[in-house]
C-alpha positions as CSV (number, residue, x, y, z in Angstrom):
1,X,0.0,0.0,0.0
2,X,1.2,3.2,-1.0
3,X,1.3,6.4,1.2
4,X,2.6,9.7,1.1
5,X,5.4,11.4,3.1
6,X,3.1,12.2,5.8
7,X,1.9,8.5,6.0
8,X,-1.4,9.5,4.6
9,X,-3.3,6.3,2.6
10,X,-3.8,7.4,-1.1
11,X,-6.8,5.7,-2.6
12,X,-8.0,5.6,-6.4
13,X,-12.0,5.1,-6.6
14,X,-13.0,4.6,-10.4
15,X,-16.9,4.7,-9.7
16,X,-19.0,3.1,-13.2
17,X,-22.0,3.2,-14.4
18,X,-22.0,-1.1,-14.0
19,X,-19.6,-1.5,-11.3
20,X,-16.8,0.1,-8.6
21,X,-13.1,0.0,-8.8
22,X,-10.9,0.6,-6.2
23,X,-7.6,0.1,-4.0
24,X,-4.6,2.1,-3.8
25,X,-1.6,4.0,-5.6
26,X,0.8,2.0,-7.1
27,X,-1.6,-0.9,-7.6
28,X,-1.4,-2.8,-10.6
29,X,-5.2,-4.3,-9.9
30,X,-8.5,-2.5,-7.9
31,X,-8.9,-4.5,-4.8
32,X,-12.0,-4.3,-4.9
33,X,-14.5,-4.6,-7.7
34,X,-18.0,-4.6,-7.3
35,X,-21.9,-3.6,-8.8
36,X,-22.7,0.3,-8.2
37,X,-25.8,-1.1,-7.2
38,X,-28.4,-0.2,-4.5
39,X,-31.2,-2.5,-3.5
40,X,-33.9,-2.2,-0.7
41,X,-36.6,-5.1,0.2
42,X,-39.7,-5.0,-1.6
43,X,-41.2,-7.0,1.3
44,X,-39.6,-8.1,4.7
45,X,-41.0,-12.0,4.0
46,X,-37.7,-13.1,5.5
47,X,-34.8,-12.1,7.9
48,X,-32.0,-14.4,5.9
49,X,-31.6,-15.8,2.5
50,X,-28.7,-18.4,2.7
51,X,-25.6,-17.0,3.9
52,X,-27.1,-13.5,3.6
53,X,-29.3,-11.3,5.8
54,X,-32.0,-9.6,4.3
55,X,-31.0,-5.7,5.4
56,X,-33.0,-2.6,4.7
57,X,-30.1,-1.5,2.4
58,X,-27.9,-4.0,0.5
59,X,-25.2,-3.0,-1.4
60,X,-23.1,-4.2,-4.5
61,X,-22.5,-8.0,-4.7
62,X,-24.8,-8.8,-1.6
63,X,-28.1,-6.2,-3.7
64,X,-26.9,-8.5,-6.8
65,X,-27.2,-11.6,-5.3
66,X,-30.7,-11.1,-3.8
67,X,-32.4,-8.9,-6.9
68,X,-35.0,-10.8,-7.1
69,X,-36.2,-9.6,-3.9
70,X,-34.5,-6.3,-3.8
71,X,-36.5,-2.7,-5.8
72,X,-33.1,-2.3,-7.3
73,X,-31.7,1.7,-8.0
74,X,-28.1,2.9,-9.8
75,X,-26.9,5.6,-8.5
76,X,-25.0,6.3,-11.7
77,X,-26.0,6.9,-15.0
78,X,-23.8,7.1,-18.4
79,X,-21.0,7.6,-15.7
80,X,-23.0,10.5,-14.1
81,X,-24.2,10.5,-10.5
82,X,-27.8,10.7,-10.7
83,X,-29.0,10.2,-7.1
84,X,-26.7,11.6,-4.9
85,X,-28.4,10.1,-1.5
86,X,-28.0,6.3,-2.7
87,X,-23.9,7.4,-4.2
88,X,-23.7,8.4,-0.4
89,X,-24.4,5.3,0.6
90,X,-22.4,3.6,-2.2
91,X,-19.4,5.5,-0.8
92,X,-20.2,4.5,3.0
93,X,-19.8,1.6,1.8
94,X,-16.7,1.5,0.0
95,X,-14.7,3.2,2.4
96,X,-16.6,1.4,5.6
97,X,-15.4,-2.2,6.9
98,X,-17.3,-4.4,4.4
99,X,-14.8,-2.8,1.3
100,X,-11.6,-0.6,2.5
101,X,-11.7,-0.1,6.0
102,X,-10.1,3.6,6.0
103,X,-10.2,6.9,7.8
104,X,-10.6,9.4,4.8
105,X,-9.3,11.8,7.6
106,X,-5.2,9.9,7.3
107,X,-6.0,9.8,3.3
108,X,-6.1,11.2,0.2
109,X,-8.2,10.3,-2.8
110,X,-8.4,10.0,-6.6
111,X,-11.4,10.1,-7.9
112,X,-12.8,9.3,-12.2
113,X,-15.0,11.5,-13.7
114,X,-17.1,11.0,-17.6
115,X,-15.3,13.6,-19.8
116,X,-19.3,15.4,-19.4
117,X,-19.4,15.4,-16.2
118,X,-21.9,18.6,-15.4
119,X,-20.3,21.4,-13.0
120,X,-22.7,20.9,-10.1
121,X,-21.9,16.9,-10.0
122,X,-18.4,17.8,-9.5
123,X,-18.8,20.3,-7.1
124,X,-20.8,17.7,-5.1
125,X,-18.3,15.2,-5.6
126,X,-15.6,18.1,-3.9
127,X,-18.1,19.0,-1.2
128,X,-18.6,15.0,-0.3
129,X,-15.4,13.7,0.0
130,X,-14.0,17.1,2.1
131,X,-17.5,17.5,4.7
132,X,-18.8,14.7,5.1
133,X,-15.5,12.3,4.9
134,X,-13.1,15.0,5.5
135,X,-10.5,13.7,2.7
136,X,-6.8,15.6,3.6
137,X,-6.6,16.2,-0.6
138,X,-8.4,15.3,-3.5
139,X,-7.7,14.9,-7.3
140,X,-10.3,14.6,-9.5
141,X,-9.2,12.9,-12.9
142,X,-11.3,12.2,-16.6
143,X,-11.7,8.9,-17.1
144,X,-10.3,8.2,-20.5
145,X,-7.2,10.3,-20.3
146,X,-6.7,7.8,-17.4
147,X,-6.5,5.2,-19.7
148,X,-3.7,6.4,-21.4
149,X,-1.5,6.9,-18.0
150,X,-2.0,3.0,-17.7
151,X,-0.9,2.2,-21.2
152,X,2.5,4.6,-20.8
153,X,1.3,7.1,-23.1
154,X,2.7,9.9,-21.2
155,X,4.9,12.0,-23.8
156,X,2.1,11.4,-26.5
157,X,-0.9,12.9,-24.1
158,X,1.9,15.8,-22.6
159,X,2.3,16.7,-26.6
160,X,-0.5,16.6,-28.6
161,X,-3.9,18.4,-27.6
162,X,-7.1,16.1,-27.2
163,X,-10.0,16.1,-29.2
164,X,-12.8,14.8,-27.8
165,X,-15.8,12.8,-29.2
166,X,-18.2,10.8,-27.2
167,X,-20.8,7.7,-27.6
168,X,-23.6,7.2,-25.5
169,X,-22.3,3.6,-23.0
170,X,-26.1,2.5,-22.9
171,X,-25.6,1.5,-26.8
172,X,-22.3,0.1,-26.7
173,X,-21.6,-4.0,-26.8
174,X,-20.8,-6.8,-28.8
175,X,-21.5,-6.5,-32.2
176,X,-23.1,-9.8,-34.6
177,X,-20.5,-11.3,-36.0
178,X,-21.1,-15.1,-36.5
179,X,-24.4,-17.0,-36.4
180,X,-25.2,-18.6,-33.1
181,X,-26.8,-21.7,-31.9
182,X,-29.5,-21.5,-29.1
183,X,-28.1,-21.1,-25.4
184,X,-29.5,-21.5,-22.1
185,X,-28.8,-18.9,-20.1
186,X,-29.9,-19.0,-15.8
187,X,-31.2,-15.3,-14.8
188,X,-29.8,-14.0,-11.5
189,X,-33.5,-14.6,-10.6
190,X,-33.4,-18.8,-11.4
191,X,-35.5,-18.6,-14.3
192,X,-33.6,-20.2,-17.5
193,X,-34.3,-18.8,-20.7
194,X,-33.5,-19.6,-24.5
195,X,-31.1,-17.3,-26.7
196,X,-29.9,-17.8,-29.7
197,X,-28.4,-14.9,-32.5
198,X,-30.0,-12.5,-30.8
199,X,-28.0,-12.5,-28.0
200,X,-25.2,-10.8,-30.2
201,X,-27.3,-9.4,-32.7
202,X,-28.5,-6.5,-30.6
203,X,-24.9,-4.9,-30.1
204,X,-24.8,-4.3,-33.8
205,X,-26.0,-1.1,-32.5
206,X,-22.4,-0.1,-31.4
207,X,-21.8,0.0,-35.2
208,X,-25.5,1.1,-36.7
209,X,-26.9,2.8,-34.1
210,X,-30.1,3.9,-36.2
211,X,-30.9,-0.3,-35.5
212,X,-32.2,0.9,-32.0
213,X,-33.7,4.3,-33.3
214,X,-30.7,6.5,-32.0
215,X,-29.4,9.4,-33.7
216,X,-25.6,9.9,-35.0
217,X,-22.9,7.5,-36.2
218,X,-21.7,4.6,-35.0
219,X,-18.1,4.0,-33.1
220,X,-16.3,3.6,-36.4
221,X,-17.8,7.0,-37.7
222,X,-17.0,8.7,-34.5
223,X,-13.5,8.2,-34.6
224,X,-12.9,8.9,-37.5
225,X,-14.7,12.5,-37.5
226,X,-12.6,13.2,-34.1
227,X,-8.9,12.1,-35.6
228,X,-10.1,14.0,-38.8
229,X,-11.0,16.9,-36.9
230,X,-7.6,17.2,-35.5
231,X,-4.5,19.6,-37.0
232,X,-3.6,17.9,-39.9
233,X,0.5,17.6,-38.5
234,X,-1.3,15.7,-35.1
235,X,-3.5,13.3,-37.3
236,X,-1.0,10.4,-37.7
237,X,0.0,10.0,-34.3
238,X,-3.5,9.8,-33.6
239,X,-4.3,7.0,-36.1
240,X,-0.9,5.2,-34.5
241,X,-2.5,6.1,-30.4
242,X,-5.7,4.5,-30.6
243,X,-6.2,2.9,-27.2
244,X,-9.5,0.8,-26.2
245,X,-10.2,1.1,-22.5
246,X,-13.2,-0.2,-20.4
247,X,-15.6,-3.2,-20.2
248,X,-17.5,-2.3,-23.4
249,X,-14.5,-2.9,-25.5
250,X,-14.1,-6.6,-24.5
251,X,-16.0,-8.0,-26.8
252,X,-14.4,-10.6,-29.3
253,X,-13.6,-9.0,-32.4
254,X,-14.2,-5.5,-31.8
255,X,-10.5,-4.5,-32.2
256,X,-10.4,-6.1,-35.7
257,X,-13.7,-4.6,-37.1
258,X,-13.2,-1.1,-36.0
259,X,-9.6,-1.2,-37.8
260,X,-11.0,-2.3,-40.4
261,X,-13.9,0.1,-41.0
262,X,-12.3,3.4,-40.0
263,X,-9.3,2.1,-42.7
264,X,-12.2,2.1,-45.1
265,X,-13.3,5.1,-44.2
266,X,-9.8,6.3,-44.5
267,X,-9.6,5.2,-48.2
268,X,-12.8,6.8,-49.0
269,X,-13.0,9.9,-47.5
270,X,-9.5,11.0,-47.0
271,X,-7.4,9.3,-49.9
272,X,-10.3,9.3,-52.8
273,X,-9.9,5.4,-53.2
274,X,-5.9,5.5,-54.2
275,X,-4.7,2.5,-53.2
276,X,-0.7,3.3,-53.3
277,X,-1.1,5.7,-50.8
278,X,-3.3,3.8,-48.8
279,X,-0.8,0.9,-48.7
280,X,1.7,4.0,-46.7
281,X,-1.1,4.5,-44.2
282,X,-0.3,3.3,-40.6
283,X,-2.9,2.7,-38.1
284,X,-2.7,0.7,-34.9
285,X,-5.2,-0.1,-32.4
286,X,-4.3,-1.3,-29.4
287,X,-6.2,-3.5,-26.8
288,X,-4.5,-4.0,-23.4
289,X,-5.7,-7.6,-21.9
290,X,-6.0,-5.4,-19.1
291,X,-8.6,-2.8,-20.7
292,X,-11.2,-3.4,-18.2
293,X,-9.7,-1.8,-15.5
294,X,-8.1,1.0,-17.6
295,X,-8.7,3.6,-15.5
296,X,-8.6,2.5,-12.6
297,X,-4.8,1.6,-13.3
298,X,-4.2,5.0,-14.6
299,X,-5.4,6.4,-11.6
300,X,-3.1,4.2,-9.7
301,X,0.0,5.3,-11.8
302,X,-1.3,9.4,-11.8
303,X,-1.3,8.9,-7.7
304,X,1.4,7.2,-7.1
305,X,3.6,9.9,-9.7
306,X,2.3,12.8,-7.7
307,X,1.9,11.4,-4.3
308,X,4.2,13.9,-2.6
309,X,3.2,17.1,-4.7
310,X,1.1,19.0,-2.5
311,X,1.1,22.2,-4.3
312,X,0.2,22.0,-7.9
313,X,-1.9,18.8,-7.7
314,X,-4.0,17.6,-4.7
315,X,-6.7,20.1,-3.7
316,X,-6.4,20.1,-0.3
317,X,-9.2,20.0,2.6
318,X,-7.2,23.5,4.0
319,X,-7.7,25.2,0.7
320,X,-10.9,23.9,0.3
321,X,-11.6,25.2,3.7
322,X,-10.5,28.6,3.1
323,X,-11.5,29.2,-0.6
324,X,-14.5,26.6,-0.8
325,X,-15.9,25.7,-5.0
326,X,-13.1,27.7,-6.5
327,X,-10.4,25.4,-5.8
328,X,-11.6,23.8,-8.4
329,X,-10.1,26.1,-11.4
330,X,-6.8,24.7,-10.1
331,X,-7.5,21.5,-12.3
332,X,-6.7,23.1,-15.9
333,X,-9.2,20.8,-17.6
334,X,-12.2,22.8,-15.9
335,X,-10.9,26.3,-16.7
């Protein structure tokens, strides 16, 4: 476990739509990985299900565990807190004895953010961790530049400005590739059901999304118009930096296709179908084994490089104290 010269714990929190990273600096894996899931008995029929006691508020893997009894609420949505009160107790529970077992009061925190994360939800997130934990510093850290700490991208994102597109999460998963035979697949709930192509035909929408009545291009599209968007000297580094980060991007095959259709896209929009120049493009696409936990392993390295630098980093619970909100314009990003 990493700590700071003062001996103060430094903890990364990567908080998801689907589930919870976190641990500490310097890790090379979350210690912890859970649902961001809250769930409260629709009726108190019984005190203890198994190995489980049926609580008035069950949290993460115990909430997942007993759904089918539980009205079931995420506190997050597209990355974004949406109920505040239930991300309270998410955090109770992170840092309580069930998960991490700190006092936030001996340790400073790191915590992920969507790249549209509204003011007001980071404000919150400042005002959270410093009253009501009382944090000694806190970073707060976009997700997806994260992911290229962990992959050692360091001079590439230190020297070339970032362009930013973004794709709604809800739409994004495996895409039909292959015909399928029929699977049974056993609900959380017992119940067994029948799947057959379906099951990977839905995700197509990561490519089309127009297949589930959305508006705007699909993933290929999207990177595309970003790199394209670009100054023309950065665009090739680009092409070459292409990283794939998070649980969406697991999905068997998704590497290959998306090289392959923004290459076509390349050929057609950009080179005018000339084939000899297309032959001197280079594109790479890489996809860490690791992706998954992306940022949360980017947040480990970012804490663990600046875990002593308490003046141009951390925003501390003293400045917070004496300046409130506008410690905030510190971070560069929200200028």
């Amino acid at each position: 476990m990493t700590v700071d010269a003062d001996g103060n714990k430094i903890v990364v929190c990567d908080n998801g739509t689907g589930f919870v990273k976190c641990g500490y600096a310097g890790a090379t894996f979350p210690e912890f990985i859970f649902p961001s899931l809250i769930g409260r008995p629709i009726l108190r029929a019984t005190s203890r299900v198994g190995n489980l006691e049926v609580q008035d508020l069950m949290i993460g893997d115990e909430a997942s565990e007993l759904r089918q009894m539980l009205e079931l609420s995420y506190p997050l949505e597209n990355g974004i807190v949406r109920n505040w009160d239930d991300m309270i107790h998410l955090y109770d529970y992170i840092f309580g004895p069930k998960k991490m077992n700190i006092d936030p009061k001996h340790a400073k925190i790191l915590l992920t953010e969507p790249p549209l994360n509204p003011l007001r939800n980071r404000e919150k997130m400042v005002e959270v961790m410093f009253e009501k934990y009382g944090f000694n510093a806190l970073f707060i850290a976009i997700q997806a530049t994260l992911t290229l700490y962990a992959q050692g991208m360091l001079p590439f994102i230190t020297s070339v400005k970032v362009f930013r597109a973004y794709l709604n999460k809800s739409i994004i998963c495996f895409y039909f590739f292959s015909k399928l035979n029929c699977e049974q697949l056993q609900l959380p709930d017992g119940r067994v059901i029948k799947v057959g192509g379906e099951l990977f035909g839905a995700p197509e929408a990561l490519f089309q999304p127009h297949l589930i009545d959305r508006e705007g291009v699909g993933i290929s599209e999207l990177l595309f118009n970003t790199i394209q968007a670009a100054d023309i000297d950065t665009r090739p580094a680009f092409y070459k930096h292409i990283v794939l980060s998070g649980g969406s991007t697991m999905y068997p095959g998704l590497p290959s296709r998306l090289e392959r259709e923004i290459k076509q896209l390349y050929l057609q929009n950009v080179l005018k179908g000339d084939t000899e120049r297309f032959a001197k493009f280079k594109m790479c696409i890489e996809a860490p084994p690791q992706r998954k936990h992306m940022v949360f392993i980017g947040g480990s390295v970012l804490a663990n490089i600046m875990k002593n630098d308490r003046r141009t980093t951390w925003l501390t619970r003293a400045e917070y104290e004496e300046k409130g909100l506008k410690i905030l314009e510190r971070l560069n990003y929200y200028k």
